[in-house]
C-alpha positions as CSV (number, residue, x, y, z in Angstrom):
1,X,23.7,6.2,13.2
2,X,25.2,6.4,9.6
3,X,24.7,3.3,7.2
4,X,25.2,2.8,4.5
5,X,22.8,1.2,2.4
6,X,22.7,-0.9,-0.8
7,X,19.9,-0.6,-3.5
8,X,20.7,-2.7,-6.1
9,X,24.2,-2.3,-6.7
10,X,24.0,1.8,-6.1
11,X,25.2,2.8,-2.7
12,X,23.4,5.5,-0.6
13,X,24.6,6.8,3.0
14,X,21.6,7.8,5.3
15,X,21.9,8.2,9.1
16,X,18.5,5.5,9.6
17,X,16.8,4.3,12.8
18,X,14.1,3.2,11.1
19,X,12.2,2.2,8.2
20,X,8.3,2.8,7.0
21,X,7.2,0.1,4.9
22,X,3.7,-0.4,2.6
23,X,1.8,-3.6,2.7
24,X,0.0,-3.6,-0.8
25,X,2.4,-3.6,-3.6
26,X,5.2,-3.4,-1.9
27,X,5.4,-6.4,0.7
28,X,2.5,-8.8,-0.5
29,X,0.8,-8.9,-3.9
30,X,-2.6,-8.4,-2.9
31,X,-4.6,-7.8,-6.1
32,X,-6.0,-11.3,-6.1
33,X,-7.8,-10.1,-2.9
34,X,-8.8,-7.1,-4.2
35,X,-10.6,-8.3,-7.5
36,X,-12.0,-10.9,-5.8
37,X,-14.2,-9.1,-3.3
38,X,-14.6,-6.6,-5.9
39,X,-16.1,-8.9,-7.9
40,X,-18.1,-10.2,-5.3
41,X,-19.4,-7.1,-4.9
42,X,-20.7,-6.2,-8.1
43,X,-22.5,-9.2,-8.4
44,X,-24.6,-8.4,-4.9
45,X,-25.2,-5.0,-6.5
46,X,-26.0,-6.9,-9.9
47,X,-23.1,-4.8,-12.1
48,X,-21.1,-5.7,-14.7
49,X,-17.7,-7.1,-13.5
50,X,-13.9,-5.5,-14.1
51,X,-11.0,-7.2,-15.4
52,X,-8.4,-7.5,-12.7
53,X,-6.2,-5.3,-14.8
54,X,-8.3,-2.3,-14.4
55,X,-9.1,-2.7,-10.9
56,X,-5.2,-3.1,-10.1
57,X,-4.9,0.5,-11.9
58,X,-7.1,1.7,-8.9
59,X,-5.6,0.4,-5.7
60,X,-3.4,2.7,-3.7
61,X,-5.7,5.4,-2.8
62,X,-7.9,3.6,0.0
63,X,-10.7,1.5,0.2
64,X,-13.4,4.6,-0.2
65,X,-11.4,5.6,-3.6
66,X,-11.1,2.4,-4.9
67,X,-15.3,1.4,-4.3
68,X,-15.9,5.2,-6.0
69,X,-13.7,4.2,-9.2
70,X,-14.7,0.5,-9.3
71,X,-18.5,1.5,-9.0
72,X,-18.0,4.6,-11.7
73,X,-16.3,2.0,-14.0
74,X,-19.0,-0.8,-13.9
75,X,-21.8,1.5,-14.2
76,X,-20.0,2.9,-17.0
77,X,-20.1,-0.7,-18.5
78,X,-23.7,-0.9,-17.7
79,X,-24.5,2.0,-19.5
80,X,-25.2,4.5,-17.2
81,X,-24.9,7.7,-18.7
82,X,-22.0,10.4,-17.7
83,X,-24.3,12.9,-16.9
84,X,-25.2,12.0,-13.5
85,X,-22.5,9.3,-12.8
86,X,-21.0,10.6,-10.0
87,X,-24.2,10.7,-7.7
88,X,-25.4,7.3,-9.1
89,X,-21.5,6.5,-7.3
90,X,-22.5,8.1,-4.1
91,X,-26.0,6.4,-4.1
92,X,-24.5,2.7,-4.3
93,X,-21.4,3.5,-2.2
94,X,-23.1,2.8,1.3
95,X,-24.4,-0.8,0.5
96,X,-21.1,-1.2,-2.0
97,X,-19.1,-0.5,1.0
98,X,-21.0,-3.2,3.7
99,X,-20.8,-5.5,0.7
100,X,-16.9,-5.4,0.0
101,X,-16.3,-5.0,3.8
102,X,-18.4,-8.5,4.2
103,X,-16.3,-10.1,1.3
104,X,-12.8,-9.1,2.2
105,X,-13.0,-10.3,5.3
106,X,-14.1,-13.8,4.4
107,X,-11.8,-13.9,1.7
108,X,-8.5,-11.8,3.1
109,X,-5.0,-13.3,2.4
110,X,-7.0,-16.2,0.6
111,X,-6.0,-14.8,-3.2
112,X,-2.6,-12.8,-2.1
113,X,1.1,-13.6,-1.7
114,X,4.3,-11.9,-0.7
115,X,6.7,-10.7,-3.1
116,X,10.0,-12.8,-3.3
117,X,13.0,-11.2,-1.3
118,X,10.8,-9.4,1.4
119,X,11.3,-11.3,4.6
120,X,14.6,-11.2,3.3
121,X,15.3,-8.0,2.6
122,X,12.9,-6.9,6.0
123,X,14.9,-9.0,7.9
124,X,18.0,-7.8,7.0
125,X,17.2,-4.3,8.5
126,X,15.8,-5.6,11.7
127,X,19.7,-7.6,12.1
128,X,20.9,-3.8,11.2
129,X,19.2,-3.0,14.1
130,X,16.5,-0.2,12.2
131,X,13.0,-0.2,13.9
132,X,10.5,-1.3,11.6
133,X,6.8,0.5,11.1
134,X,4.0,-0.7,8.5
135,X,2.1,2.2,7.0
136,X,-1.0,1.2,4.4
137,X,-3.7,2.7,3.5
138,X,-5.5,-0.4,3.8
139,X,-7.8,-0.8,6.5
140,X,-6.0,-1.7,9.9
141,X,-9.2,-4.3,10.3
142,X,-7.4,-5.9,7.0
143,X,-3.7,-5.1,7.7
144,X,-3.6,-7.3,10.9
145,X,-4.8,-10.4,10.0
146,X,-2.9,-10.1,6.4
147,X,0.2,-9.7,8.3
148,X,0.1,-12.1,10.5
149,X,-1.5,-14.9,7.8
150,X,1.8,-13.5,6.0
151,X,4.3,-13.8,8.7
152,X,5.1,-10.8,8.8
153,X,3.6,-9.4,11.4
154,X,6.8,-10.2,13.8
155,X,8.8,-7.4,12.3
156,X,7.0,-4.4,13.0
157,X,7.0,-2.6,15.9
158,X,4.4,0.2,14.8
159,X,1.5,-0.8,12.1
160,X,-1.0,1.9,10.9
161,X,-4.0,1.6,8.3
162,X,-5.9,3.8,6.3
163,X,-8.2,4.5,8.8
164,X,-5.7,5.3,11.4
165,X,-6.0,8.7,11.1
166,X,-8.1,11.3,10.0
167,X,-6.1,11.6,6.6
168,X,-4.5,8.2,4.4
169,X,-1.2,8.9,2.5
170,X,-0.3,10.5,0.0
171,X,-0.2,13.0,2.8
172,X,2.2,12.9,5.5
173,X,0.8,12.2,8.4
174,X,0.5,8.7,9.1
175,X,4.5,8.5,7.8
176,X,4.7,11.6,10.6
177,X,2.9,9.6,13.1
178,X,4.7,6.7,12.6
179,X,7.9,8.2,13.5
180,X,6.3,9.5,16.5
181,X,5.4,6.2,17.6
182,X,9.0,4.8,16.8
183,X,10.6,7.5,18.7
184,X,12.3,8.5,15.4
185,X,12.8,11.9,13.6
186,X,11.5,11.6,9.4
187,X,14.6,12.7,8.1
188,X,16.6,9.2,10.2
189,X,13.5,7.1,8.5
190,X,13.5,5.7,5.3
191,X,9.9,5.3,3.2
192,X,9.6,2.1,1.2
193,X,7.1,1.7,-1.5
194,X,5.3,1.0,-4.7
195,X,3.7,3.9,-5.9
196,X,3.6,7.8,-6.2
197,X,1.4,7.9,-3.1
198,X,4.2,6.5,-0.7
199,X,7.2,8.8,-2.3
200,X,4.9,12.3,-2.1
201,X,4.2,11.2,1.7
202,X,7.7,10.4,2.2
203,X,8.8,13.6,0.3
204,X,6.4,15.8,2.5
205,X,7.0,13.9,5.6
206,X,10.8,14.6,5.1
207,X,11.6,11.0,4.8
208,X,14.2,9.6,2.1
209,X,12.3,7.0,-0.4
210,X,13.0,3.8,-1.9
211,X,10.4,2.5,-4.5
212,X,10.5,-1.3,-5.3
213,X,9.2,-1.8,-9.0
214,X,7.3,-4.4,-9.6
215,X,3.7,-3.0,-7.8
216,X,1.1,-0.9,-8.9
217,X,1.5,2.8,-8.9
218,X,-1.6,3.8,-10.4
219,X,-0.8,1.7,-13.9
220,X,1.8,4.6,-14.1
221,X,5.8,4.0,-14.5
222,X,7.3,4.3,-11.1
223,X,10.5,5.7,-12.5
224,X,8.9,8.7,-13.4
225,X,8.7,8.8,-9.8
226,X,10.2,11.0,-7.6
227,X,12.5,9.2,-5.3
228,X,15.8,8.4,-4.2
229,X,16.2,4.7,-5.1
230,X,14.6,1.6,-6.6
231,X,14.9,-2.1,-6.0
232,X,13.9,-4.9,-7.9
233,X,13.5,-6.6,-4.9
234,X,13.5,-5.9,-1.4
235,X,16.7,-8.4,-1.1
236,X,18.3,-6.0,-2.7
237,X,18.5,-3.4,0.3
238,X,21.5,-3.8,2.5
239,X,22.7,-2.1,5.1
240,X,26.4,-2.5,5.7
């Protein structure tokens, strides 16, 4: 059905049924979580720690890319010459990985919060009567439990992680699947959020995109983004 919708101020008119949201960055501010059992980690492994700024610059990718970068940067800080670097990576990754696994789950939801406006602005889809679908890259072990420690878990129909499917965004197919599962064609479906990963998979999926812009994107401006809105916050979108 066509609606149109509000971002911001700037009207846009899409024929939606349905809307395919991110979790980290765009629904709940998660990088408390993140450092946290990053940091946890490095100390088991006995590695210099990271400043929360620089891990938050490697979120968005998965939990296998962010372990690779996190491990690279603190044996960097250990000294650890660049010659070699990337196997003395894949030699720690195993036991980095049972390590974080172990301390996100203890700690998950414990160090986070949800961004202001997006029950709201969630909500006021749902009352427009568009089917909502969480898509993260995140682990589904991890979405769940955030969600529901959230409250937000009552508004999706459909939630996917990262390891879903054989491939994580920025590639389509989880945004593909999703629609699948919603009974929903891409191009009636609008992406929302945070980062360059979630517009290219929107973008390929065949989706339209709306950015908020307050997450992480990479450390990178997410104007410089290619999409068809932003938000401030997700109160902000309005379907009328």
């Amino acid at each position: 059905m066509p609606v149109n919708v509000t971002l911001g101020g700037v009207e846009k008119v899409w024929a939606l049924e349905a809307a395919i949201v991110d979790l980290d960055g765009t629904m709940v501010d998660t990088i408390g979580d993140f450092a946290e059992a990053i940091t946890r980690m490095l100390s088991d492994l006995q590695l210099p720690l990271l400043a929360t700024a620089d891990i938050e610059h490697m979120v968005g990718k998965g939990t296998e890319h962010l372990l690779r970068l996190a491990l690279a940067a603190a044996l960097a800080s250990a000294g650890h010459p660049k010659d070699g670097l990337a196997e003395a990576v894949e030699t720690l990754f195993p036991q980095a990985m049972q390590r974080y696994m172990h301390h996100y789950v203890a700690i998950n939801g414990q160090h986070s919060s949800v961004y202001d406006g997006v029950a709201l602005g969630l909500q006021a889809l749902k009352d427009a009567g568009l089917r909502l679908a969480c898509v993260t890259n995140k682990p589904l072990a991890f979405t769940t439990p955030l969600l529901n420690a959230k409250g937000l878990d009552s508004l999706f129909e459909v939630v996917f992680g990262g390891d879903s499917f054989e491939r994580k965004k920025p590639d389509p197919l989880p945004l593909l699947k999703a629609c699948e599962a919603l009974g929903t064609k891409p191009v009636h479906t609008l992406m929302i959020g945070d980062s360059s990963n979630d517009a290219q998979a929107g973008r390929a999926a065949g989706c339209p995109v709306v950015l908020v812009t307050y997450g992480y994107n990479h450390g990178q401006p997410v104007h410089t983004v290619d999409a068809d809105g932003f938000v401030d916050s997700m109160a902000q979108l309005r379907v009328l």
